[in-house]
N, C-alpha and C positions, 0 to 999 in steps of 0.2 A: 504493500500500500504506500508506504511512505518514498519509493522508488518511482510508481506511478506518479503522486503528488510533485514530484521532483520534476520528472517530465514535462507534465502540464504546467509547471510555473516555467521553466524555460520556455515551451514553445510557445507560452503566452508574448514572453518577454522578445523571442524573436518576430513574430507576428508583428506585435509594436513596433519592434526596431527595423522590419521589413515595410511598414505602412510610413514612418517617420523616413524610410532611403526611399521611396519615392516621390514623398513632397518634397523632398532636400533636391533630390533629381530634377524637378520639375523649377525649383526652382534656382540652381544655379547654373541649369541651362540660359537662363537670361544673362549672365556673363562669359558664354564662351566665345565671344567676339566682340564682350567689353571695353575700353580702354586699352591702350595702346603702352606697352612700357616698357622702356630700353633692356633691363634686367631678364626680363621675360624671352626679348628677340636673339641678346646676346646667346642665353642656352642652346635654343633653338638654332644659330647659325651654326655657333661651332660644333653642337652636334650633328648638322650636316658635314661638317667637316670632318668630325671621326668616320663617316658611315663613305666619305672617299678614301679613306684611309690614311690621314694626318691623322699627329699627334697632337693630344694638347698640349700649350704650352709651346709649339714648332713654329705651327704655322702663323698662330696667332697669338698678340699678347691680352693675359688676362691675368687677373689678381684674385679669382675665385678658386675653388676649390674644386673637382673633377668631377663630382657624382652626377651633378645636375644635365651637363654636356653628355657623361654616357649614357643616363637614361632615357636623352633624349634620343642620341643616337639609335639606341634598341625603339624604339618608337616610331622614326623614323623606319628603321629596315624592316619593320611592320607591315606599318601603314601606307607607306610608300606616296605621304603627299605631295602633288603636282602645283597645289597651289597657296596663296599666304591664305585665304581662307580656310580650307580643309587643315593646314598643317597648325594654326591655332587654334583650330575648335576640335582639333582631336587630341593637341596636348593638355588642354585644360578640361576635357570629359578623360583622361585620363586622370588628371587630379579629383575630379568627383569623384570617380570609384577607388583611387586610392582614400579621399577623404572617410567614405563610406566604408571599405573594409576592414577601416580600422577602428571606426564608431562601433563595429558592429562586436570583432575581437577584444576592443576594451571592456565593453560593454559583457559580455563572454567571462572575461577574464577577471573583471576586479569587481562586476556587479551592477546594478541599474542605475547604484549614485554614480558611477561614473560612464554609464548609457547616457544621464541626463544633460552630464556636465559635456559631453562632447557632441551634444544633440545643439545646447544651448551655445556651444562655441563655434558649429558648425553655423549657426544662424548670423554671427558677429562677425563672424572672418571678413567677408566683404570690407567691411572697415579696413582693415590692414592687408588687404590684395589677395585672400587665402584661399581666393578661386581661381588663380594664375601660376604658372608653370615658372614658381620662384622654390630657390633652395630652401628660401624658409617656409613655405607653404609645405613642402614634401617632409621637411623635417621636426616638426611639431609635434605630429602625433607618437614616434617613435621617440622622444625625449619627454613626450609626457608616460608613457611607456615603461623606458628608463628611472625616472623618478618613483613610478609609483611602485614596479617589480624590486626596485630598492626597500622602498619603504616597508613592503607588507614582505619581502622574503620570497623565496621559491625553494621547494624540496628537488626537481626534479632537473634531473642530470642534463634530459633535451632542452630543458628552457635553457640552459645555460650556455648551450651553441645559441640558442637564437639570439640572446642580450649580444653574445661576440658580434654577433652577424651584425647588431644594432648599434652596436657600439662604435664599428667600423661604417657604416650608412650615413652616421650622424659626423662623425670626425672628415670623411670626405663629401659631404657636401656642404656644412658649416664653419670655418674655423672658430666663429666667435664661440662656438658650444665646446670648443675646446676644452677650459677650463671645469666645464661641467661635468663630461667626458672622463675626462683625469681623476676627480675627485670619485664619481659613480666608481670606474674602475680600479683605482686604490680600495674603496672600501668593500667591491666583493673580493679583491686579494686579502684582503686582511681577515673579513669574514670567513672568506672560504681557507684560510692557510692551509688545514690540515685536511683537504679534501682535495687531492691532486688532480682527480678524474675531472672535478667540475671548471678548476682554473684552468687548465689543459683545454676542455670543450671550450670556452670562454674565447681563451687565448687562440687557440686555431681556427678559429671558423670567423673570428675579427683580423687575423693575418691575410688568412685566404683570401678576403674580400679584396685586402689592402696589395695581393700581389698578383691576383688576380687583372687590378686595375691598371695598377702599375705598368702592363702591356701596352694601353694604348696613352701614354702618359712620357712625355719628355724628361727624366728624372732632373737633370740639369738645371731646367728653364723653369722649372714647377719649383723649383728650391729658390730661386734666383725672384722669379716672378710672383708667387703665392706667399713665399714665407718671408725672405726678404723685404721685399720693397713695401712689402705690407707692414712688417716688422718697423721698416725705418720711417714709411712716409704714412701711408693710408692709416694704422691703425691711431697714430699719434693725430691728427686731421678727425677721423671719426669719436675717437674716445676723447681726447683731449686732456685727460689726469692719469696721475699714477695707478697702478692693480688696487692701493689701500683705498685710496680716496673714491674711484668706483666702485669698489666694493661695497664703503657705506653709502653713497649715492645709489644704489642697488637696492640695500635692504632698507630703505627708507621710502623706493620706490610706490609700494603700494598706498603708505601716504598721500603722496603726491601726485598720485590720480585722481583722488578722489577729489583733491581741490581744481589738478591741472589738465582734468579730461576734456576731450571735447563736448559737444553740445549734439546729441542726435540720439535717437531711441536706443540703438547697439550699446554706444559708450555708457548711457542709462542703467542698460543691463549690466556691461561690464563693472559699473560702479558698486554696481549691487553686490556683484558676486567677490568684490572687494572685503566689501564691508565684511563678509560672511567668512570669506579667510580671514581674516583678523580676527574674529567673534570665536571662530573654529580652533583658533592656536591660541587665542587668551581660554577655551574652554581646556584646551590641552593642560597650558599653565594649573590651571584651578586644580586639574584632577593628577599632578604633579608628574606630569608625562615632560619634564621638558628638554630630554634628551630628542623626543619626536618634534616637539612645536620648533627646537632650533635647527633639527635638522631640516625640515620642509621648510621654514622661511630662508635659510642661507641656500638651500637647494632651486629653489624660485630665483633666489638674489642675484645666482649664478648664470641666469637665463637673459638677463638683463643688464652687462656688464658694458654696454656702451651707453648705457643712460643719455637715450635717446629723451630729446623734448616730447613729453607727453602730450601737450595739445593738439598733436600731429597727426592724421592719417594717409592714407592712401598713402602716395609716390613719395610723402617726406617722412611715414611713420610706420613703414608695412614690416620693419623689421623689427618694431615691438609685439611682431602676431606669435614667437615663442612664449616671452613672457605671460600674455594675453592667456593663452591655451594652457600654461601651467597653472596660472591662477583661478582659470576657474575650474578645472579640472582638480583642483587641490580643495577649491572650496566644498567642490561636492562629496568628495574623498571624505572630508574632514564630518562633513552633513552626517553622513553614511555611519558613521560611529553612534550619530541615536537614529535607528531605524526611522521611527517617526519625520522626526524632521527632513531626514532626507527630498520627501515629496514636495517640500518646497519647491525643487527644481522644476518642477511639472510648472509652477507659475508663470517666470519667466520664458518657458520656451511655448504658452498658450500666447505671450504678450508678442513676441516677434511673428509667432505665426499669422496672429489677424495684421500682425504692421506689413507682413508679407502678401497680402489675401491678393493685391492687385494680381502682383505675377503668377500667386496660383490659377487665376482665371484667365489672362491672359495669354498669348502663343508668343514664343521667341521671334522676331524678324532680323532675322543672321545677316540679311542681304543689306537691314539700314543700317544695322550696328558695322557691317563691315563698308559703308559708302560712311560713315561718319567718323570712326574709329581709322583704318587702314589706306581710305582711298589715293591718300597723294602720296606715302611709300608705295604702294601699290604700283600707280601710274609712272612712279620716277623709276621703279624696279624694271618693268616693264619696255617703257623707254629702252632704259640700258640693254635690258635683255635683245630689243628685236632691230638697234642699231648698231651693236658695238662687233667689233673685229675681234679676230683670233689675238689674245694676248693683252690683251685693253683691259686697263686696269680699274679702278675707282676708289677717290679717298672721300670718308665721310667722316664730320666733326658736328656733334660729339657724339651724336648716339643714333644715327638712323642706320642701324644695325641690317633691317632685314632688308634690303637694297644688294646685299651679297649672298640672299643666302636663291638658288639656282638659276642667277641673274649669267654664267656662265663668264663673270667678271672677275677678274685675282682683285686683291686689297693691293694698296698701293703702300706696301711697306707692312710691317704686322699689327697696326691698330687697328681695329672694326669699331670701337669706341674710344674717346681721347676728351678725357676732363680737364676743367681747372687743377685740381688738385697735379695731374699728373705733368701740368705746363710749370712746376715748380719744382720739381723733379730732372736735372740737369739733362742726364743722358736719355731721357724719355724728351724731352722737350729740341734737343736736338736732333733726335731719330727721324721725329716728327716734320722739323721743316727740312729734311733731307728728301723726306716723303714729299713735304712740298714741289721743291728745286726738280724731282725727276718729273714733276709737267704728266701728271697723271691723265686720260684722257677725260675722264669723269669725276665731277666731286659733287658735294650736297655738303653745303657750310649752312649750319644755323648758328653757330656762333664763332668766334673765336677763341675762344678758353683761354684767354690770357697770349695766345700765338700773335705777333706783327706778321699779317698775314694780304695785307693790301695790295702789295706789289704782284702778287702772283696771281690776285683775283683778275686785273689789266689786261692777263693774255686767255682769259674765258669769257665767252659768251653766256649773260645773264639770262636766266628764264623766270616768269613768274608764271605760280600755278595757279591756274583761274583766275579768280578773281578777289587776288592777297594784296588787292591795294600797294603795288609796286614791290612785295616784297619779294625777297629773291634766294632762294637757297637750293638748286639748282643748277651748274656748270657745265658748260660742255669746253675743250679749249678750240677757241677759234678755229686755229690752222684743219684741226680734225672737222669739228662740222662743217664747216665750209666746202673741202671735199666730200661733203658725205652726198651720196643719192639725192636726186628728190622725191623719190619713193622715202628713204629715210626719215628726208626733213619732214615729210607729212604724218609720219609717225609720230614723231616731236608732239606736233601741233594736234595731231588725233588724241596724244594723253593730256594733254588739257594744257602744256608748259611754252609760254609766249615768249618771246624774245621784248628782252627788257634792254 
């Protein structure tokens, strides 16, 4: 009897959780051709570029971490998309059913407070881009994961490859979770000392991942590029203070949402579920548990160690979506200790559902989201693609990424994206106008990024797209188009780009 009862309460629980992945489905289908965002596009190219068989870190420069480029990679040799439409709405309904299968396994795995809590964070992502083919969107659910399989323990020997396997997932597509990483792993070595079999699973199956990868990875250029110049320039630019001083800017963090959140129904939620961590770890306190209260708040602290400005979303604030996911993923955890309370969570995910009621009734239109979101990379890709010669290059500043990715075009030197920060940067900054000086055939400048870049604009031909009020971002160099067909040139003028 009590076997049966067991049954029926899981299949109950899956039922709901299989009724709750179809509205989630239905509804962040409205974002698989959302917004447009360089971090997103970056993946996406240079994963086409493993699936030619470049290395990362080779062909191109980049300051991220590997995993996100080869899963897009396998995606790509999939899917096999032909065009920017298909190939972003089939990476980011790959991130829905990652989001989903892992709502579904936590949910599985640590129980229905924390079904609710990743039900109710699946509804806020948006806020911080968590329906887009970003590293941090993919690595969220596996470090809330980590935290929790820390916290509550595991008897069994297989789980123990898996955390390896998890351990290594999160380490090569985040470094900032670095530190967390470190710490998680330290303490099941310590826990685990006198159990070799489990630290062995552990340790081999988080190698494997790592040497595994290491295949289609530049060792060199990725030590050079990823660790270094991150080390010297980017992370001191992003962070801005010492390890101590972020640290307690960290664990102070929850505070300072609740005063410094934004203004919109989500952050609403999120504040809530604030308050309830705190409430959940002062209850810890009370019931003199505070070997657990201090490890979950330093463990959250660690998730947020670039004490990013919290009044931020979207494109200035999406890399606050781990923290965001720990926090309330911890709050529900912490619920979950008095049965009762727990159902709390049901409240908040009844409030976003009606604030969502629009999109459940309505149909996705991919074709306006991609004329309003994509259309002038689109046209400029395009362009290139059905004018340019064998060996014609293209340089783009700072971020219109997908312009290279099966435009049949090389890069004009190894940046696909080139910031401010990296024009501060000696030998990045001279690479760059070397890139200039070879007289690329095609470029797309929207800004400058700090480069004296005037003199070179003189020997291109300006285009404006449509009707951008004289702006111009857009190059072709004279000498070339002027030779070009006039079958060519009507192609020009067919994607919308006027000679300015």
């Amino acid at each position: 009897m009590k076997g049966r009862a067991f049954n029926k309460k899981w299949l109950r629980g899956l039922l709901l959780m299989g009724i709750f992945a179809t509205l989630l489905w239905k509804i962040n289908s409205f974002g698989w051709l959302a917004i447009n965002f360089v971090d997103e596009q970056d993946n996406l190219v240079v994963g086409s570029y493993v699936t030619e068989g470049a290395k990362i870190y080779d062909k191109v420069f980049t300051h991220h971490q590997p995993a996100s480029y080869l899963i897009s990679a396998g995606i790509q040799r999939i899917s096999k998309a032909n065009t920017i439409q298909s190939l972003v709405k089939q990476h980011r309904m790959v991130v829905s059913i990652w989001s989903i299968a892992w709502l579904v396994f936590l949910g599985l795995r640590f129980g229905p407070g924390l079904a609710m809590g990743m039900m109710i964070f699946e509804l806020v992502k948006k806020l911080y881009l968590g329906n887009m083919f970003l590293a941090e969107s993919l690595t969220v659910a596996p470090v809330i994961y980590l935290v929790l399989v820390f916290i509550k323990g595991t008897n069994s020997k297989l789980e123990s490859v898996f955390i390896g396997l998890m351990f290594a997932l999160v380490g090569l597509l985040l470094a900032p979770m670095w530190p967390l990483v470190g710490i998680l792993g330290l303490g099941w070595l310590i826990r685990w000392r006198k159990d070799v079999p489990r630290i062995a699973g552990m340790v081999i199956s988080a190698l494997s991942v790592v040497v595994a990868s290491s295949f289609f990875v530049d060792i060199g250029d990725y030590i050079k590029e990823a660790i270094l110049i991150n080390k010297e320039y980017y992370i001191k630019i992003a962070g801005g203070d010492n390890m101590v001083v972020s640290l307690v800017k960290s664990v102070l963090t929850p505070f300072e949402y609740l005063v410094e959140a934004p203004r919109s129904a989500e952050a609403g939620v999120i504040k809530v579920m604030v308050l309830l961590f705190i409430i959940g770890t002062l209850y810890l306190l009370k019931k003199k548990n505070y070997k657990e209260a201090a490890l979950i708040w330093i463990l959250v602290s660690l998730s947020n160690l670039r004490n990013f400005e919290l009044e931020k979303i979207y494109y200035d604030g999406f890399h606050l979506i781990i923290w965001v996911g720990l926090i309330i993923s911890m709050a529900m955890f912490l619920l979950s200790k008095k049965k009762k309370m727990v159902w709390i969570g049901v409240l908040p995910i009844i409030f976003l559902l009606i604030t969502n009621l629009n999109l459940l009734r309505e149909k996705a239109n991919y074709e306006e989201d991609f004329e309003i979101y994509y259309s002038r990379i689109f046209n400029m890709s395009e362009t290139i693609r059905r004018t340019r010669e064998e060996g014609d290059r293209l340089l783009s500043m700072p971020d219109q990424t997908l312009a290279y990715w099966k435009t049949g075009v090389e890069p004009a030197g190894r940046f696909i994206f080139f910031y401010k920060w990296m024009s501060g940067v000696e030998e990045l900054r001279e690479e760059q106008m070397d890139n200039f000086r070879s007289k690329p055939e095609y470029m797309i400048i929207k800004s400058d990024e700090g480069l004296k870049i005037g003199e070179f604009l003189t020997e291109y031909q300006k285009f404006q797209y449509r009707e951008d009020e004289g702006a111009s971002e857009f190059y072709i160099r004279k000498d070339f188009f002027e030779n070009m067909s006039d079958e060519k040139k009507e192609i020009v003028k067919y994607y919308g780009l006027k000679e300015i």
